[in-house]
N, C-alpha and C positions, 0 to 999 in steps of 0.2 A: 504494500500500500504506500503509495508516493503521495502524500499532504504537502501541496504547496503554499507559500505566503506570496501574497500580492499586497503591495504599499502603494497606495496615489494619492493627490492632492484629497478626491472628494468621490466618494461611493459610484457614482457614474463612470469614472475613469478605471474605478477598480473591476468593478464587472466589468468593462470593456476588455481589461487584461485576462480575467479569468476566462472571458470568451474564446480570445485571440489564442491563447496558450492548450486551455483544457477540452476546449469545444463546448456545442452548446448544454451537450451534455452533463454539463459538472455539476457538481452538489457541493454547495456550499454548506461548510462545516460550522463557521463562526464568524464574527464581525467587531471588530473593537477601533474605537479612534484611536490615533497615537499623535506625538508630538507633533508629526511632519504630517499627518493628514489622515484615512485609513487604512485599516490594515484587513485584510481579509483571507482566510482562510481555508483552501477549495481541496476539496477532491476528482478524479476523471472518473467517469461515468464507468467506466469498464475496471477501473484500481478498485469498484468499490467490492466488487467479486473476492477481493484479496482478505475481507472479512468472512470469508465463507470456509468451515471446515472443510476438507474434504471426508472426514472418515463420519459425518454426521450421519445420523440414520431417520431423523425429525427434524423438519421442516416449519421453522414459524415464520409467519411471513408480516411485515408493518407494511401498510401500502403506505405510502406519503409524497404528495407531486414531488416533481422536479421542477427549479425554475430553468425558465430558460432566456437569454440574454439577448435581445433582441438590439439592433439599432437603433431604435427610437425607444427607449427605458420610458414607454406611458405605462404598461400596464405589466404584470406579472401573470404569464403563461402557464397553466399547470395542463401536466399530461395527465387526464385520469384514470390508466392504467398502466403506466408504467411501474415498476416495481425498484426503487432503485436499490431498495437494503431488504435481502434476504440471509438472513440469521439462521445457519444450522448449528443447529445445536451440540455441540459436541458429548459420545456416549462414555468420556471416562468418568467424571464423577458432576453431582449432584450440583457439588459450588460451582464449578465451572461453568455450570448451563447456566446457572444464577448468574455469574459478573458477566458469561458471554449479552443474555437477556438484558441487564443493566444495562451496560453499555449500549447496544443498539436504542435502547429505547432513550437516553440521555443523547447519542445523540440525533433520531429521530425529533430531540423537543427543540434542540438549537436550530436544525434544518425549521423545522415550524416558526421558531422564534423568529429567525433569521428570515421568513419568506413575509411576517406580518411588520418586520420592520422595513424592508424593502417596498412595499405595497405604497406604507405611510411615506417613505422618500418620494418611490416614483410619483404617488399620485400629487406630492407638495410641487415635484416637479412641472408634472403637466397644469397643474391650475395656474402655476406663476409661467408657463408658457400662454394658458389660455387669455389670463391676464393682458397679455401685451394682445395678442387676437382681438379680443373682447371686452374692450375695458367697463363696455356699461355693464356686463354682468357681475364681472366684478364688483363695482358701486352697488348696484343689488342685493348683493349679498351682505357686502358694508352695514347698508341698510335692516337686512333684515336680523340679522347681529345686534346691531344698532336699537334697533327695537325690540329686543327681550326672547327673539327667536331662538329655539336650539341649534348649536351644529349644523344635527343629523339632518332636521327640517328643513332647513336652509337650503343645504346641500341638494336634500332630495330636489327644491321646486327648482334649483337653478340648472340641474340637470335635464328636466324636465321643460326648462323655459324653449317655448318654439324662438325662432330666428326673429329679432325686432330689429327697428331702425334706429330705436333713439332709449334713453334711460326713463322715459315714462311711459311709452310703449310696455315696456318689460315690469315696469311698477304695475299697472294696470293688471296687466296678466296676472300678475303676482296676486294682487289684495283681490281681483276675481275667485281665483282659486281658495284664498284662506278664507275670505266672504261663505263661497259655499261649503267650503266643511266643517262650519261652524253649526253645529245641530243648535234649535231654538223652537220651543212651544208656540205652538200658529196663534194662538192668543192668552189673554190674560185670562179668559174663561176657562180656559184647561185646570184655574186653581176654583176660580172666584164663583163659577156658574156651575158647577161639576159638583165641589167639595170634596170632604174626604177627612183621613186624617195625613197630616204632614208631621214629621218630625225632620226638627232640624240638626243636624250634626255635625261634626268637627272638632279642631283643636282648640284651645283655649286661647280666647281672646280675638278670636274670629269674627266676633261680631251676633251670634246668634240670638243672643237674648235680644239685642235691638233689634236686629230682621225680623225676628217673632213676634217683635211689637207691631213693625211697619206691615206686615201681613195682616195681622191682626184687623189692626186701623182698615185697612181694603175690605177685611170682610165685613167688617161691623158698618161699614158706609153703604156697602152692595147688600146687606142681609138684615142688618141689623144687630144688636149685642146678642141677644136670647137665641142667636143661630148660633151662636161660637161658643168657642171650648179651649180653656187654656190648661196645659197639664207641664208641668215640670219634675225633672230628678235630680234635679242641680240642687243637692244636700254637701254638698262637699265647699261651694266656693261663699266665702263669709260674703253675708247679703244677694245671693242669686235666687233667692226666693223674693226676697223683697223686693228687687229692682222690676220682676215680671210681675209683681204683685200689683205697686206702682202703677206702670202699666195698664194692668187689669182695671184696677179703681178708677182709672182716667176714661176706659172705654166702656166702663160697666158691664165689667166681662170677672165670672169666680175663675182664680187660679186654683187649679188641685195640683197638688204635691201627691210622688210615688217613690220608692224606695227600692223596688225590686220589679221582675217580672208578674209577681202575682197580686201587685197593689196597681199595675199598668191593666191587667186583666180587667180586673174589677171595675177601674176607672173606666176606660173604653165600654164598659157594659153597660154600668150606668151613664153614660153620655152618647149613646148609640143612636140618641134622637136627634142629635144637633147637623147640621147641617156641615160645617167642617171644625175641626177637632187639631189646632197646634201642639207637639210639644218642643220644648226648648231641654235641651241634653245637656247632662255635664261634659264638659270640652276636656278633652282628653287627650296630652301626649302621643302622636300616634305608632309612636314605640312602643306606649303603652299598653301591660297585657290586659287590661280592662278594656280597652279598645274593642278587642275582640268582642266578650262579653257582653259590651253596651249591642256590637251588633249584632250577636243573637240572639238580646234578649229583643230587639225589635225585629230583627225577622223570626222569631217565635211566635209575632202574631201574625205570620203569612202576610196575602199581600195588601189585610187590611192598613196597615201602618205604611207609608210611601216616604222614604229615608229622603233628603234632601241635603248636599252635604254643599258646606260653608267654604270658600276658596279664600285666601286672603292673597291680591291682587300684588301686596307688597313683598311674601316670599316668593325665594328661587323655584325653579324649574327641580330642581332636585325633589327641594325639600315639598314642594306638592305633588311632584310624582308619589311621593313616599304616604302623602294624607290618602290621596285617591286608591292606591295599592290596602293602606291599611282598613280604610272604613270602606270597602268595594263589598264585601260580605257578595253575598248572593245575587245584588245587584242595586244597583241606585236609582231612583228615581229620575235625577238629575240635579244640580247643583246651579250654588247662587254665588257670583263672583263676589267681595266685598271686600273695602277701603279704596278703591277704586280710585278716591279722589288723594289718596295719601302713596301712591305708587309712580315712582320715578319713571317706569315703565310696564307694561302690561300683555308684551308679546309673551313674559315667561308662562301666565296663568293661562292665554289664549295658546299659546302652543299647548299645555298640556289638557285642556277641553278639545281641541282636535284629536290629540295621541288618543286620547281615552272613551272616544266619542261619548263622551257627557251631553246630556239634553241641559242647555244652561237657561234657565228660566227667569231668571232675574240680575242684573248690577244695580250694587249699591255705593253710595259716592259722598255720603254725611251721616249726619245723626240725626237731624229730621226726621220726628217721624210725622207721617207715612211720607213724607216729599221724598228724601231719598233714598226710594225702592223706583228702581227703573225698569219696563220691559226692553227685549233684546230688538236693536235694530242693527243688521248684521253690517251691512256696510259702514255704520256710520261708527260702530265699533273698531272697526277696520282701519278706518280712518283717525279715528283717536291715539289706537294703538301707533300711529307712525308719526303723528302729530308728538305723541311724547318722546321719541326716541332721546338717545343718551346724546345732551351734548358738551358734557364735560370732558374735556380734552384729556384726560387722566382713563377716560373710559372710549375714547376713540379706538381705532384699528389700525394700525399701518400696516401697510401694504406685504409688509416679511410675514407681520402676525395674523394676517388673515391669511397668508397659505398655508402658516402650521395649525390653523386650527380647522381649517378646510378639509386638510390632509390626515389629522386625527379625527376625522369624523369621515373615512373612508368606507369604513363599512356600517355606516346608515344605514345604507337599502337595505342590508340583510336585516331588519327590523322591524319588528313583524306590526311593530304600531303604524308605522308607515306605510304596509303594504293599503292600508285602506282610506289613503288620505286621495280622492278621487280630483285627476288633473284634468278630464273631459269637460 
């Protein structure tokens, strides 16, 4: 087995030599910077046989591509049947098949390692070529960065952008496509005309108990007080019974306090006449393993209870993928965005109501109550969200750092929230 070293200025130049030298064949072993630029580490497609016992008698086989090194370093080539490490096993003792198995598979992980860090080069490469190509797409994507979008998202719509002439052209297209996979309840009568029971849920400090009010306020204006029902389990946070209390007195509406599943039972029995039926939930860490719990004890009453979950407009993209993931239970009804008016930017919550196709039924934007409960206008949300984008110079993008974050978000597609974000 003949393992070569190859040294160049920058990753391009080195593949270029391990092409030139090994053929396209070669499998690359390892990959590390060094002083003078890097260094790379290759094997010949036909040396790799030199791993192979001959007196083996069992055969285990790692499929894993090969890359292959093209002239143009856009994309990374995998053969999906070629084989390039076949590991026989050697029959004299037990350890040996062991460190032989080791090793193949140690280095089997550097080949993988090594094909998902070349991906992230070449594809940094090809956008700062597309870059000078295309510079509005480029801006586009600035843009949609700019405004609180994920990566992955980004990535995907600007892939997906048809050929424009000018950078509003492609804006257009753009807030078109996030406009329509914006799921939204066809009217306010899906709460207000209908009824039901709604609870509202989420993390602490979310907003809930005031959104519970401003619903409230709707119904009691559209039904009257003797149609509504206020029920709460917030025993935990000092005065979260009183501020919905408050509330209550102001709309001439009783609040009932519950403590468990079987004091919510009871309650929903006895209020079985009223027309619609809020609760306001204790907000809960959604780390939290009561989290769970709150939501089986509300899909314990099936699909009479309709979960309603609380966004706050002002956290990251992470941290509410992680609210949605935690209170998803069996399924959501759909969620109410809120703080709205207190959020720097608002792409992160709108991107993750696309990712999770959430029904979002209401933005909230003060403490007014009921003024600040808003129905969804899709566009004109659209529109807001890019109206806020980021323009503190400390949170812009240059031109290097939007290819590397371009390029670590290379494999977006392969994500499967994405396969359903519809570009027709």
């Amino acid at each position: 087995m003949n393992v070569q070293k190859f040294i160049a200025n920058n990753s391009r130049d080195a593949l270029r030599q391990v092409r030139d030298v090994l053929g396209e064949d070669a499998v690359i072993l390892s990959n590390r910077k060094v002083p003078n630029g890097v260094e790379i580490m290759a094997l010949a497609g036909d040396d790799i046989a030199s791993l192979v016992s001959p007196s083996a008698d069992k055969v285990v086989e790692n499929k894993a591509p090969l890359m292959r090194f093209d002239e143009e370093p856009a994309a990374v080539v995998t053969r999906p049947t070629v084989r390039p490490a076949v590991a026989k096993v050697a029959s004299t003792t037990p350890s040996s098949q062991v460190n032989t198995q080791r090793e193949m598979n140690e280095m089997m992980e550097e080949i993988r390692a090594m094909r998902s860090m070349l991906e992230v080069q070449l594809s940094e490469i090809s956008w700062g070529a597309m870059q000078h190509r295309d510079p509005s797409r480029a801006e586009i994507m600035r843009e949609l960065l700019s405004t609180g979008f994920s990566a992955g998202l980004s990535r995907h719509l600007i892939e997906h952008l048809p050929a424009v002439n000018s950078f509003p052209e492609g804006m257009a297209w753009i807030k078109s496509v996030l406009s329509r996979n914006i799921n939204v309840m066809s009217n306010e009568n899906e709460i207000l005309e209908k009824g039901g029971v709604f609870a509202l849920v989420g993390p602490t400090g979310v907003g809930k108990t005031t959104t519970t009010a401003k619903l409230a306020a709707r119904c009691v204006m559209r039904h009257g007080a003797n149609k509504l029902a206020l029920i709460t389990t917030d025993g935990y946070r000092i005065g979260g019974h009183e501020q919905l209390r408050i509330y209550g007195k102001i709309l001439g509406v009783m609040v009932h306090s519950v403590k468990d599943e079987s004091d919510l039972r009871i309650a929903l029995e006895e209020l079985k006449g009223k027309h619609t039926v809020l609760i306001d939930t204790v907000g809960m860490n959604q780390r939290d393993q009561m989290v769970a719990e709150q939501v089986a004890m509300l899909s314990g009453m099936g699909a009479q209870v309709k979960r309603l979950l609380c966004l706050n407009a002002t956290s990251t993209g992470e941290t509410l993928n992680e609210v949605v993931r935690a209170y998803q239970g069996s399924g959501l009804a759909g969620c109410i965005v809120t703080k709205v008016d207190e959020a720097a930017t608002i792409g992160n919550v709108l991107d993750v109501v696309i990712r999770q196709k959430l029904n979002l039924y209401y933005v909230a934007n003060g403490q007014r109550v009921p003024e600040d409960l808003h129905t969804v206008q899709r566009a004109d949300l659209i529109e807001r969200a890019f109206k806020l984008r980021r323009e503190t110079n400390a949170f812009q993008l240059l031109d290097d750092e939007l290819s590397l974050i371009v390029a670590n978000a290379v494999r977006a597609n392969q994500d499967a929230t994405l396969r359903g974000v519809h570009l027709g």
